[in-house]
C-alpha positions as CSV (number, residue, x, y, z in Angstrom):
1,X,-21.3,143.4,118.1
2,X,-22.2,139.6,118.9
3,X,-23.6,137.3,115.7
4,X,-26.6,136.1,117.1
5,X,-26.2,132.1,116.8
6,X,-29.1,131.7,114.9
7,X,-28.0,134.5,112.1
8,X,-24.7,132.3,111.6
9,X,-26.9,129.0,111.1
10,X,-28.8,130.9,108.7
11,X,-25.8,131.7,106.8
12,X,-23.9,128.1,107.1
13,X,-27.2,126.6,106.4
14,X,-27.4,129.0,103.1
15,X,-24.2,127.9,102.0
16,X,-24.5,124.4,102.2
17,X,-27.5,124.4,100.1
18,X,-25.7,126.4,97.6
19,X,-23.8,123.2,97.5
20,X,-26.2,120.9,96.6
21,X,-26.7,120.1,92.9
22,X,-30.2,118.9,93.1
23,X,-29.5,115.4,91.7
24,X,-32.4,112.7,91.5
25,X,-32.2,109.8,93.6
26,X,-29.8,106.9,91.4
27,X,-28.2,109.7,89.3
28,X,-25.1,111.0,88.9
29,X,-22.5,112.9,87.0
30,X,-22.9,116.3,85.0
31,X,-21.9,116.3,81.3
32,X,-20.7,119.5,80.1
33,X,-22.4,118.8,76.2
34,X,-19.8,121.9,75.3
35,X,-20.9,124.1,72.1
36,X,-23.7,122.1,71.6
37,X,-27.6,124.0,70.6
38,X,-30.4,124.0,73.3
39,X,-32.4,122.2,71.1
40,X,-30.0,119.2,70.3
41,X,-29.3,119.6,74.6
42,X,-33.6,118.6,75.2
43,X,-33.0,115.7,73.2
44,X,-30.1,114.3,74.7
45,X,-31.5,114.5,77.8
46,X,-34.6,112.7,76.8
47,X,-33.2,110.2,74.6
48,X,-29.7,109.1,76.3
49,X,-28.6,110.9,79.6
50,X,-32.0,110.1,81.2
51,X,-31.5,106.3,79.9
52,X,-27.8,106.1,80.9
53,X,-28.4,107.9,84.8
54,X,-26.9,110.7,84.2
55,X,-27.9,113.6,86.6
56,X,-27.0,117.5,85.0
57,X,-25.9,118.8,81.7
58,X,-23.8,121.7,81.7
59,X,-24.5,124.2,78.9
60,X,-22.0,126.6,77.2
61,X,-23.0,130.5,78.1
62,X,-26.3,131.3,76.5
63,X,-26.2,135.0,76.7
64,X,-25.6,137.3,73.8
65,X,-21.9,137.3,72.9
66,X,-19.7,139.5,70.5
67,X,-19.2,137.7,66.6
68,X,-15.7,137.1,66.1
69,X,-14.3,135.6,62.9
70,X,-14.2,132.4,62.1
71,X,-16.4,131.7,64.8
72,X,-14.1,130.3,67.7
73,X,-15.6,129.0,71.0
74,X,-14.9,131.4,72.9
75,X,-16.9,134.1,71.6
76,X,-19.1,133.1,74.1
77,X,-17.1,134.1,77.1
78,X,-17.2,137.7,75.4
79,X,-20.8,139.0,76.5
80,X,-22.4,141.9,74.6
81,X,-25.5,141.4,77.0
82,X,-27.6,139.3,78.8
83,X,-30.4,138.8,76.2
84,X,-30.7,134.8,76.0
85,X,-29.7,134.8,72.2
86,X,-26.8,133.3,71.0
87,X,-25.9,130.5,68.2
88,X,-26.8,127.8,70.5
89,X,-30.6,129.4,70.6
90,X,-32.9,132.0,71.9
91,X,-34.6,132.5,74.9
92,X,-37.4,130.2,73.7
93,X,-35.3,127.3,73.0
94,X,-33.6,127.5,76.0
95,X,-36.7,127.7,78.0
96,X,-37.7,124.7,76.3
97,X,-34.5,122.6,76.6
98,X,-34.3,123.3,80.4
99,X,-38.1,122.5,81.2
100,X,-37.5,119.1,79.2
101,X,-34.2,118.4,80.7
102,X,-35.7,118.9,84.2
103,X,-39.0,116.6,82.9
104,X,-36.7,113.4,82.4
105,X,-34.3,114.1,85.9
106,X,-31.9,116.2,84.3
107,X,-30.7,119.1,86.1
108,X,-28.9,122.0,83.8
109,X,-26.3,124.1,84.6
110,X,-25.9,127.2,82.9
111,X,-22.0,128.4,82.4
112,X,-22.0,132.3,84.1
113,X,-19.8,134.8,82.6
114,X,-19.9,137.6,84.6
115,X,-16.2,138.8,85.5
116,X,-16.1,140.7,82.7
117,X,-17.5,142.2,79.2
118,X,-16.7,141.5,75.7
119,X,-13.3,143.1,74.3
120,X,-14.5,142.6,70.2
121,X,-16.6,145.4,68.9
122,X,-18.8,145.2,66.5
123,X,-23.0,143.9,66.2
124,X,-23.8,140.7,68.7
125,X,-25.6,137.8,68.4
126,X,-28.4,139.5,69.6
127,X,-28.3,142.4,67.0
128,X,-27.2,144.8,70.1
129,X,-24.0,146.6,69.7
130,X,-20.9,147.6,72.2
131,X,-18.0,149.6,72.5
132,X,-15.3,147.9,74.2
133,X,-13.0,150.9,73.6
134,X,-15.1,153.3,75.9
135,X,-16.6,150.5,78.4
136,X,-19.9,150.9,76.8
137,X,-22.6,148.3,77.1
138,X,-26.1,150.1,76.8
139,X,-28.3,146.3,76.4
140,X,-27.5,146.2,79.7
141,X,-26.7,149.0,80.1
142,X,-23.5,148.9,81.7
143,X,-20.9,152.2,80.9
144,X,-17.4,153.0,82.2
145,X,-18.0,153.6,86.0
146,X,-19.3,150.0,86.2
147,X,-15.7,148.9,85.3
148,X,-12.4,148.4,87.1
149,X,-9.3,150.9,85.7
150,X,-7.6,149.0,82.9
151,X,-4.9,147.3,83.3
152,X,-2.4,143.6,82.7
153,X,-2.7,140.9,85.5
154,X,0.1,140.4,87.5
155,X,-0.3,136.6,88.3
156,X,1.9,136.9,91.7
157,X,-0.7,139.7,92.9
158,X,-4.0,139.2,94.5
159,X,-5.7,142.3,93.9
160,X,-3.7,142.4,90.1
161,X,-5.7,138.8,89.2
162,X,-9.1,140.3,90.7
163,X,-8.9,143.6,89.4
164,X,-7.3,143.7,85.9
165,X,-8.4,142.5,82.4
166,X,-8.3,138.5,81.8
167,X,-7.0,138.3,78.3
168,X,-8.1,142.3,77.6
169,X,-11.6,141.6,78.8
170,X,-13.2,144.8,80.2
171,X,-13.2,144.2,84.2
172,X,-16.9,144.5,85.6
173,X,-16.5,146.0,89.4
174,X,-18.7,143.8,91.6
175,X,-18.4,145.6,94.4
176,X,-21.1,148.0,92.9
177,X,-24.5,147.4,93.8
178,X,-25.6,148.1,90.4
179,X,-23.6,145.9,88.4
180,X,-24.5,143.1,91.3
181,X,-27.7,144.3,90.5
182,X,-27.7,143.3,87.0
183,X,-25.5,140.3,87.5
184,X,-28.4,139.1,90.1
185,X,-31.0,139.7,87.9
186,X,-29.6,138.1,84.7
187,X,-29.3,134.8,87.5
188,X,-32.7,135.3,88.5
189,X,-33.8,135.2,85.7
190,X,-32.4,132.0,84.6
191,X,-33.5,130.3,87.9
192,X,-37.2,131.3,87.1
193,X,-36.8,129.5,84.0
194,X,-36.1,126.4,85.6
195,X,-32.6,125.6,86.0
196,X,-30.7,124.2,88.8
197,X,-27.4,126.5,89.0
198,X,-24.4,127.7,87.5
199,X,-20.5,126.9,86.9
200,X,-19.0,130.1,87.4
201,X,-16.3,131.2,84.6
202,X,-13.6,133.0,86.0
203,X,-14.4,133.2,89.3
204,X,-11.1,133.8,91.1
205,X,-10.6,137.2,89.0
206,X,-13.8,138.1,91.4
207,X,-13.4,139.1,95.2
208,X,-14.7,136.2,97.0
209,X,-16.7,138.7,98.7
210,X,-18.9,140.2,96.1
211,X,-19.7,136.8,94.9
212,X,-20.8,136.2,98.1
213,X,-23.0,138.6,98.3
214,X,-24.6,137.9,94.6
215,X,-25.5,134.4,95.5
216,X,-27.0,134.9,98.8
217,X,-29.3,137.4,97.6
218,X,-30.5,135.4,94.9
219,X,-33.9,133.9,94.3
220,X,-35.2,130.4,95.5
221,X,-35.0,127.8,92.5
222,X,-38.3,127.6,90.5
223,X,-40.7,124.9,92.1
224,X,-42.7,124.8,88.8
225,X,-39.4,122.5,87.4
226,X,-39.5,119.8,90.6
227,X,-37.3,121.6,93.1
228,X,-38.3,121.8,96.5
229,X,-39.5,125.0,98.3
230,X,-36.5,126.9,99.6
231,X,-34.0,125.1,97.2
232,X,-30.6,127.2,96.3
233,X,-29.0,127.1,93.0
234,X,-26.0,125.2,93.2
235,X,-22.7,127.3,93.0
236,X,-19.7,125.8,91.2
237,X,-16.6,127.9,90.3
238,X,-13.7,127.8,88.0
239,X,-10.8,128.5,90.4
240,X,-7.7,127.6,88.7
241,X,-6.0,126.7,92.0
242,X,-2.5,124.2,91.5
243,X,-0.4,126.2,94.0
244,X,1.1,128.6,91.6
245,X,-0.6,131.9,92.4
246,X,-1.7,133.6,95.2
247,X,-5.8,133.2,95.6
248,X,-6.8,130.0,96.8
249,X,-9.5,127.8,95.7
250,X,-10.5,127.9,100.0
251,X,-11.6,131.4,99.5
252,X,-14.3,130.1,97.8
253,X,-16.2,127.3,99.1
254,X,-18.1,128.7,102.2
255,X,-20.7,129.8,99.8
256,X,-20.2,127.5,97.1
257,X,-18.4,124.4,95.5
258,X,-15.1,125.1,93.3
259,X,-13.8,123.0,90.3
260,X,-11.0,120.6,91.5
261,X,-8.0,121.3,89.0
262,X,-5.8,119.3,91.0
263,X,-8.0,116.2,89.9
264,X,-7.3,116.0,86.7
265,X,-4.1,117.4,86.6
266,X,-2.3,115.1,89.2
267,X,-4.3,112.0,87.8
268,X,-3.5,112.4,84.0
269,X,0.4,111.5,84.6
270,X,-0.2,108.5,86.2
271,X,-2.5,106.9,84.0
272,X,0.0,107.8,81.0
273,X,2.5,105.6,83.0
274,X,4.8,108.8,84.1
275,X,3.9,108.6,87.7
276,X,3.5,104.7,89.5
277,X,-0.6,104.4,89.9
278,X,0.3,102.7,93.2
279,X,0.6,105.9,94.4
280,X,-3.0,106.2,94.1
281,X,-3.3,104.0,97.3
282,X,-4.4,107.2,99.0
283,X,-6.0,109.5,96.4
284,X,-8.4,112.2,97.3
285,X,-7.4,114.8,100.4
286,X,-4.6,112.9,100.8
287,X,-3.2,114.4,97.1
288,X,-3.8,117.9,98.5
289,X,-7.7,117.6,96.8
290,X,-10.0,119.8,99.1
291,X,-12.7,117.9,100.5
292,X,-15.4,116.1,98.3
293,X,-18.1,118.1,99.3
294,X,-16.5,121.2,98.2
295,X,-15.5,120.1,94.7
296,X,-16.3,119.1,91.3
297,X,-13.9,117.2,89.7
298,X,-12.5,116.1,86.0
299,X,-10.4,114.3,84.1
300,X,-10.9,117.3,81.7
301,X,-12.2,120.5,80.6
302,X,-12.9,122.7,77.4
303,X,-9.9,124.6,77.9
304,X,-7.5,122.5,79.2
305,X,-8.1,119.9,76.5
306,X,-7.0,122.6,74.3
307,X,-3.9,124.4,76.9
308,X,-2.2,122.0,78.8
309,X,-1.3,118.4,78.1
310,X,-0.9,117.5,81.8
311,X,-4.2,116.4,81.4
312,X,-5.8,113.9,79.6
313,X,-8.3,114.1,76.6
314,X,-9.8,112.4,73.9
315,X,-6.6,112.3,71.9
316,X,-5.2,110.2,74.5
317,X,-8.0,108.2,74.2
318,X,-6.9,104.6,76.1
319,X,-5.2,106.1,79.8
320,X,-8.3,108.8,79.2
321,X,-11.1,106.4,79.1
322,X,-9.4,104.4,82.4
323,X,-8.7,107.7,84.1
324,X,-12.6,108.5,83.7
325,X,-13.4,104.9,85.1
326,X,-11.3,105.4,88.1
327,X,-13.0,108.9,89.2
328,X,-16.2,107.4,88.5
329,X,-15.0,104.1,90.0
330,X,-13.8,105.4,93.5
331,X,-15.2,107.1,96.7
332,X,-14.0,110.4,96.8
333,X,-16.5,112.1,97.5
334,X,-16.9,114.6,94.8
335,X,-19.4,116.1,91.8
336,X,-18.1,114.5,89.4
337,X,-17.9,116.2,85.8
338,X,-17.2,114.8,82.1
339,X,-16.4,116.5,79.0
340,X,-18.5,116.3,75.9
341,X,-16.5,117.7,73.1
342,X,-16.1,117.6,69.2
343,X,-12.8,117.5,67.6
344,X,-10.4,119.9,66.7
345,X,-6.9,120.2,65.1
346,X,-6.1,124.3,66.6
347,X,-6.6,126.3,69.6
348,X,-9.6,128.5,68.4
349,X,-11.2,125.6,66.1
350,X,-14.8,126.7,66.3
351,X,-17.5,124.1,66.6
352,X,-19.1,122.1,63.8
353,X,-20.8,124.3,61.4
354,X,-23.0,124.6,58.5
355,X,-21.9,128.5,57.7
356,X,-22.7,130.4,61.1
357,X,-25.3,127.5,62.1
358,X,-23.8,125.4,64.7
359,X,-24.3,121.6,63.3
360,X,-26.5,118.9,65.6
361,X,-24.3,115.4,66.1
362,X,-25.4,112.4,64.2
363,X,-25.7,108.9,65.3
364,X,-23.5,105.9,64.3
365,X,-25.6,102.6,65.2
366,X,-23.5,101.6,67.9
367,X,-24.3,105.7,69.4
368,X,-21.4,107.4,68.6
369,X,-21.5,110.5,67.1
370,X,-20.9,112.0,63.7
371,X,-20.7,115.1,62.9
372,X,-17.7,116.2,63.7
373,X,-18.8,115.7,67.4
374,X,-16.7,113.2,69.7
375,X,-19.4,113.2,72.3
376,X,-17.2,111.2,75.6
377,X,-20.3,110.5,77.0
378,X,-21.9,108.5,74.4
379,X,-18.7,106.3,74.3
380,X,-19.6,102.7,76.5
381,X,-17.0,102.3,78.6
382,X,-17.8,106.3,80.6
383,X,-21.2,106.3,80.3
384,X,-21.2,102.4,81.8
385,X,-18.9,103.9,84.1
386,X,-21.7,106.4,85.3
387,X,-24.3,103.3,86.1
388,X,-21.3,102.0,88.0
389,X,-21.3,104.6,90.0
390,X,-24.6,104.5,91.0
391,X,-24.5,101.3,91.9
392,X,-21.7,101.1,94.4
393,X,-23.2,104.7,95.9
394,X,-22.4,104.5,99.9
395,X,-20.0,101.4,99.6
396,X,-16.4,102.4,101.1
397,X,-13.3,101.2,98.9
398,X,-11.7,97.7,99.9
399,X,-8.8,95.3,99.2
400,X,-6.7,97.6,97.4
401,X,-4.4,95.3,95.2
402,X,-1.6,97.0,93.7
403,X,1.9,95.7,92.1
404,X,4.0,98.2,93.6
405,X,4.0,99.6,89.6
406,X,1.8,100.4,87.7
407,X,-1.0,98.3,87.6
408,X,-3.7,99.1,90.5
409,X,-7.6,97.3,91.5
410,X,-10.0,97.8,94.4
411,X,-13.4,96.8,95.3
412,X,-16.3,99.1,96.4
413,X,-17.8,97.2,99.2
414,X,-19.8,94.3,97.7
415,X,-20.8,96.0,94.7
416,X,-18.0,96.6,92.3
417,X,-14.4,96.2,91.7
418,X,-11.6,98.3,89.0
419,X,-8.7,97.1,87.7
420,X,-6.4,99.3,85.7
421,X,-2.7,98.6,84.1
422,X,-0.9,101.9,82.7
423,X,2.0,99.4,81.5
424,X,2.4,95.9,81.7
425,X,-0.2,92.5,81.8
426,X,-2.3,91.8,84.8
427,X,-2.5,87.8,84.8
428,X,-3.1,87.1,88.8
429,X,-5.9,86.4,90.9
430,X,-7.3,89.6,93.1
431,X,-9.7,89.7,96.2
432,X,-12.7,91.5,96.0
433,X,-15.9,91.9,98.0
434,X,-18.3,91.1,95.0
435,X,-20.8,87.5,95.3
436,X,-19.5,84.7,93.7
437,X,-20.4,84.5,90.0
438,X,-20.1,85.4,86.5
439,X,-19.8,89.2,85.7
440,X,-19.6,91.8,82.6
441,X,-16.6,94.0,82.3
442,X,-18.6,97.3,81.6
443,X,-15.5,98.6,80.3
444,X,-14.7,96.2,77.4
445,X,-18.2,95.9,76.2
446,X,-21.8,96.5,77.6
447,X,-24.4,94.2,79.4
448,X,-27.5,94.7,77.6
449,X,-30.8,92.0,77.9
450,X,-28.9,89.8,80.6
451,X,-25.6,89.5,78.0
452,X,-22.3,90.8,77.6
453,X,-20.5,92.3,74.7
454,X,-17.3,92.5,76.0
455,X,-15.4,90.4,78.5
456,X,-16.6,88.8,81.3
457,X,-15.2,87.7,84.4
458,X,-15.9,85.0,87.3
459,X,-15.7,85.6,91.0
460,X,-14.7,82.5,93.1
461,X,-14.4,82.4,96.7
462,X,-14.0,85.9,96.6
463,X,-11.3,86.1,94.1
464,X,-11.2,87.4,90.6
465,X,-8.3,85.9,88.2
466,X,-8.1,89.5,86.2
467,X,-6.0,89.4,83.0
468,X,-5.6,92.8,81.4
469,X,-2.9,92.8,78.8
470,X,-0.7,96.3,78.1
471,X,-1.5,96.0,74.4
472,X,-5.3,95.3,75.0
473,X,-8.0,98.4,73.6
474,X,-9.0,99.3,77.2
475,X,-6.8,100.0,80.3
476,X,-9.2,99.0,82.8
477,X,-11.8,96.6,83.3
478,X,-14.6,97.0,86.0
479,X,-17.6,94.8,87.3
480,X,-20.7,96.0,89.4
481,X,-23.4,94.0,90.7
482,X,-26.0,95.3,88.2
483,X,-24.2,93.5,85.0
484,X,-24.5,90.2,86.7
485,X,-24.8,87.5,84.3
């Protein structure tokens, strides 16, 4: 049977828009603001990620989830149900934090846990109750036919890593109708309460198929919270794809975007000085990265801050903070992601806490968090980094400088240049596109009121003299036309 032409523009068309993440003109950049409450989340984005242009927050899973002891992260990624109740908030506070996120240009992005059910017994945060042992999930109500057979993943096989329990996680079957049923509803449900879409956890233990199917049959985003009629929630999945296994991140993007491990995990080594930043000369697809407008990318996420130290994090807090300026300083084309995180000494470290009450951060004067909270984006030199960003949007990158080492810079059109040294001084003079004049380094310091707190940096004749010493606090510096003294 011939397609008709104008069924398969339907279904391109559909997938592209599942691709957009609904940003507001001049923003950019989700924050994933990881373990923090809903209500904490509506202030932030009133108070700083609307002042600072950033576009989306991502939120940890809100839906009822299994109590473990002590409390560790992720008991969230084992659902009991999909009542909106867990320590973060109910359903009210949730409601609440999305409708004043979306009032101040913030989209929200809810983390989707769907693969699979909770493998701890025992009461919810919800006050409904499961049994793991005998696949039974009545808040649902989900029971033993809704499940795949159990068994261990076999990480060489397909089917195995699609079909099996992740970490002894009870294997929803979404080939079903029912449980796509219920998986579409939950969604539906958060679209009608305003937000913009969802970062899909575990998404390459699914059959590309089924999710297909679940996000093409859901509803159109709420136009109550600003999106326009017809608008798709954008679909971004956590396909741990670095070439080891069999199931490719590709499988994946003609109905959605996928999280770019690759990103991260090729760029951390070179901005610890174990692999030249030269290199970087042709960073993006020519690293093997899928196309921009299939990805969102990271220096870093919740897990692998925690799992692999190929990438970098807060603890490697100097090459971290110049890794974040370069993907927020360069054109590859992607969603761009950043951690916000609190600190932690083990594995399952749960969040700060007052007993079982999730603490809010505090505020140091300069904006940095107490708390326990380390809160990346609050920290000048990323969220700086963000209003660089915007304002180089649609410039191409130019006069890549490097010294054959490890000390790279580039301009972005005529409105910004980066400069980063993972060992050694930069003391030379460096063309860039940028007017002559005087600018702030948004790295070292902030331009607030027409001043600068950090260093600043003249542009003669087209040429910056750039000196950027190994030992100095930041490993980058970076100038944009809008902190023009």
């Amino acid at each position: 049977m011939k397609v008709p032409a104008s069924l398969i523009l339907l279904i391109a068309t559909l997938a592209s828009a599942q691709k957009d993440p609904h940003f507001w003109d001049g923003r950019n950049t989700i924050v994933h603001l990881f373990e923090w409450k809903h209500s904490d989340i509506a202030s932030e984005c009133e108070n700083f990620l609307s002042q600072k242009g950033f576009a989306g927050v991502q939120i940890s899973p809100p839906s009822e989830n299994a109590v473990v002891d002590g409390r560790p992260w992720w008991e969230k990624y084992q659902p009991v149900s999909y009542v909106l109740n867990n320590r973060a908030g109910d359903e009210s506070a949730l409601a609440d934090m999305v409708k004043r996120c979306n009032n101040v240009g913030v989209r929200v992005y809810v983390d989707l846990v769907v693969n699979h059910m909770a493998t701890s017994s025992g009461q919810g945060t919800a006050g409904n109750t499961c049994d793991p042992g005998s696949k039974y999930y009545p808040a649902v109500s989900y029971s033993s036919e809704n499940f795949h057979t159990s068994c261990d993943i076999n990480y060489n096989d397909a089917s195995s890593i699609r079909n099996c329990e992740l970490s002894g996680l009870k294997d929803l079957d979404q080939s079903q109708d029912y449980v796509r049923g219920k998986i579409r509803d939950y969604m539906n449900h958060l679209i009608s309460l305003g937000v913009a879409g969802f970062r899909v956890d575990a998404a390459k233990h699914m059959w590309p198929a089924d999710l297909d199917a679940i996000f093409g049959s859901l509803d159109n985003l709420n136009t109550d919270h600003g999106f326009p009629s017809g608008a798709r929630a954008f679909i971004f999945q956590e396909v741990i794809d670095t070439g080891s296994d069999p199931v490719y991140n590709t499988e994946y993007t003609s109905f959605g975007k996928v999280c770019e491990f690759k990103f991260g995990k090729d760029l951390g080594p070179c901005f610890r000085g174990q692999n030249p930043l030269h290199y970087l000369t042709n960073w993006g697809t020519g690293w093997g990265l899928l196309d921009g407008g299939d990805t969102v990318s990271f220096v870093d996420n919740h897990d692998n801050e925690r799992d692999d130290d190929t990438y970098l994090h807060y603890k490697d807090a100097k090459p971290y903070k110049a890794a974040i300026a370069f993907m927020l300083a360069h054109p590859y084309d992607t969603t761009t992601r950043i951690l916000s995180s609190y600190y932690f000494d083990g594995h399952d470290q749960a969040p700060p806490a007052d007993g079982d009450s999730i603490l809010s951060p505090g505020f140091n004067s300069d904006g940095t968090c107490t708390n326990g909270w380390v809160c990346q984006h609050r920290w000048s030199p990323i969220f700086n980094m963000v209003a660089f960003r915007n304002a180089v949007a649609g410039t191409e990158l130019n006069n890549w400088w490097d010294n054959g080492d490890n000390q790279i810079a580039f301009s972005r059109g005529d409105k910004g240049f980066y400069a980063a040294t993972a060992s050694g001084d930069i003391n030379t003079s460096i063309s860039t596109g940028l007017p002559d004049g005087t600018y702030c380094d948004v790295i070292s310091g902030s331009y607030v009121n027409g001043q600068c707190t950090g260093k600043s940096l003249t542009v003669s004749g087209g040429q910056v003299y750039v000196q950027l010493g190994a030992d100095e606090f930041e490993g980058a510096i970076a100038l944009h036309v809008n902190a023009k003294l």
